[in-house]
C-alpha positions, 0 to 999 in steps of 0.5 A: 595964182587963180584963174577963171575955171574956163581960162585954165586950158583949152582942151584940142580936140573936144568932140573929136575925142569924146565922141571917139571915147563913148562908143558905149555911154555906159560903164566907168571911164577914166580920165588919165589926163584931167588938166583943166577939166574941159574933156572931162566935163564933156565926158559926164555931160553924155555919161548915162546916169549910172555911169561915172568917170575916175579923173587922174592928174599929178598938178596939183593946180589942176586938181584944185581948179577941175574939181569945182569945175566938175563939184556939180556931177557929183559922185559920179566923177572921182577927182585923184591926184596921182600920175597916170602911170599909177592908174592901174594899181589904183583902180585894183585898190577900188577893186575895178577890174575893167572900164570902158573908156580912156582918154589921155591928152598927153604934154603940158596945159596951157596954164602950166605953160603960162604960170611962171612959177612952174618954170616950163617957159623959156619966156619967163624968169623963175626958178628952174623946176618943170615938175607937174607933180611938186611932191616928185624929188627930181626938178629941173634944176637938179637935171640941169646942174647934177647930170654929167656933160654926156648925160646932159647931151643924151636928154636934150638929143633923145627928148628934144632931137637937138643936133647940137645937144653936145655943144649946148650940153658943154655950154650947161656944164662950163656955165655951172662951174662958175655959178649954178644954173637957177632959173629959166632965164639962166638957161635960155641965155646959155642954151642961147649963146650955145645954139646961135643962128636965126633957129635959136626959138626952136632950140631953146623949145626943143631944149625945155622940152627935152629937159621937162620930159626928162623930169618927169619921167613923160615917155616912160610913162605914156609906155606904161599907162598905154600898156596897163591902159590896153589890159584894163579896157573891156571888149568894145572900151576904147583908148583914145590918145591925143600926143602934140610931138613926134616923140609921143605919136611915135610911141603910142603909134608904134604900141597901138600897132603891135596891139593890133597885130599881135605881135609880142613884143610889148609886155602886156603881150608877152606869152613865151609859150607863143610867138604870135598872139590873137590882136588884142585890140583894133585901130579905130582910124588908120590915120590919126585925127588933126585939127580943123583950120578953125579950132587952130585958129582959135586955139593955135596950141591944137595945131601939132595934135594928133589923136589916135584910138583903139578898140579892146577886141 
């Protein structure tokens, strides 16, 4: 499907992040989370000359859309297909030790959520799938009619906190039996039937979500790129974080906090020789940054971000 440049996704939050990233314009920054480009393109609009910007996203869509969107910058910007919990290993390999900036706008784009082929909506029928990246073996269908009833229950509670994960879980498993789960369609029946009651949008929400994070592997990675994110920055770099639910506020909450007090209890922080370190790293605002009634009334999918930053001491 081709969509217009400026359809692909409207980015939450756009001066608000940009202006938070570049304390310094100068240096290379980083763009864990390139989507449809458009907090990448601000970025390079007010990069200084000799800067530049490495952009990261496992959708190969994204890639292929934000590239021309970002071709008249030239080679200061970087366009790479990859998860962002590879930044790390991939800047050592461009033998980049430090950066100034980076920006992560965390969840799914608008066009993943609206491109039927990439089965993330309970509002449409296609094959079950919900991989960002389609070279990535595990999909949702695989999680869906491969795991077993308790592991199934487990996901949808631990990634979509949905009280009634055990009985939605043994409605997949029952189903399954008589015929494989295959499309998004299937499973918003099931879980339908399953949940019941007026609140039944929310559950199938909460359900999709569970399951998409689950394929790939989302928390596991916000952790990582959070952790190598903090040990790349240079004194002064900022990373700044826009999550949408309460799973991955919590997580980048809790981790910016640790860096801040120093506490040893995240990898990057652990020295056993000292059970409290020197605070790697200070909170930009001590409360995280919403949207403004009006670019929620343009944009109502900026109505659950929330942005939060740090600063490398």
């Amino acid at each position: 499907m081709c969509l217009a440049l400026n359809n692909f996704h409207t980015p939450v939050l756009l001066q608000e992040a940009v202006n938070c990233l570049l304390s310094s314009g100068n240096g290379i920054f980083v763009d864990g989370t390139l989507g449809g480009g458009g907090h990448a393109e601000a970025i390079l609009q007010r990069l200084q000359p000799q800067s530049s910007l490495i952009c990261f996203d496992a959708d190969a869509d994204a890639i292929r859309h934000a590239s021309q969107r970002l071709a008249v910058f030239g080679d200061r910007v970087s366009v790479l297909h990859a998860n962002f919990r590879t930044i790390k290993h991939v800047l050592s390999e461009k033998k980049i030790e430090c950066i100034a900036g980076l920006l992560l706008d965390l969840g799914v784009s608008s066009y993943q959520l609206d491109e039927p082929s990439k089965g993330f909506s309970f509002q449409t029928d296609e094959r079950l799938d919900m991989r960002m990246d389609r070279d990535e073996p595990l999909d949702a269908f695989a999680v869906v009619n491969g795991y077993g009833e308790k592991e199934l229950a487990d996901v949808i509670w631990k990634f979509g906190e949905e009280r009634q994960s055990r009985r939605i879980a043994r409605a997949l498993v029952w189903n399954r039996e008589r015929m494989p789960i295959a499309s998004t369609a299937d499973l918003a029946k099931i879980v339908s039937g399953a949940a019941g009651g007026k609140f039944r949008t929310k559950t199938l929400a909460r359900v999709f979500q569970a399951i998409r994070i689950e394929v790939n592997r989302e928390l596991e990675n916000l952790q990582k790129v959070l952790e190598d994110g903090i040990t790349l920055l240079r004194p002064g770099g900022r990373l700044v974080v826009i999550s949408y639910h309460s799973l991955e506020d919590r997580i980048v909450k809790q981790t910016f906090k640790s860096a801040a007090e120093g506490k040893n209890d995240l990898p990057f922080l652990l020295n056993p020789m000292l059970p409290h370190q020197e605070p790697a790293v200070t909170l930009v605002m001590k409360k995280p940054v919403i949207a403004s009634e009006e670019e929620i009334r343009k944009n109502p999918r900026a109505r659950s971000a929330k942005m939060r930053a740090i600063e490398k001491r």
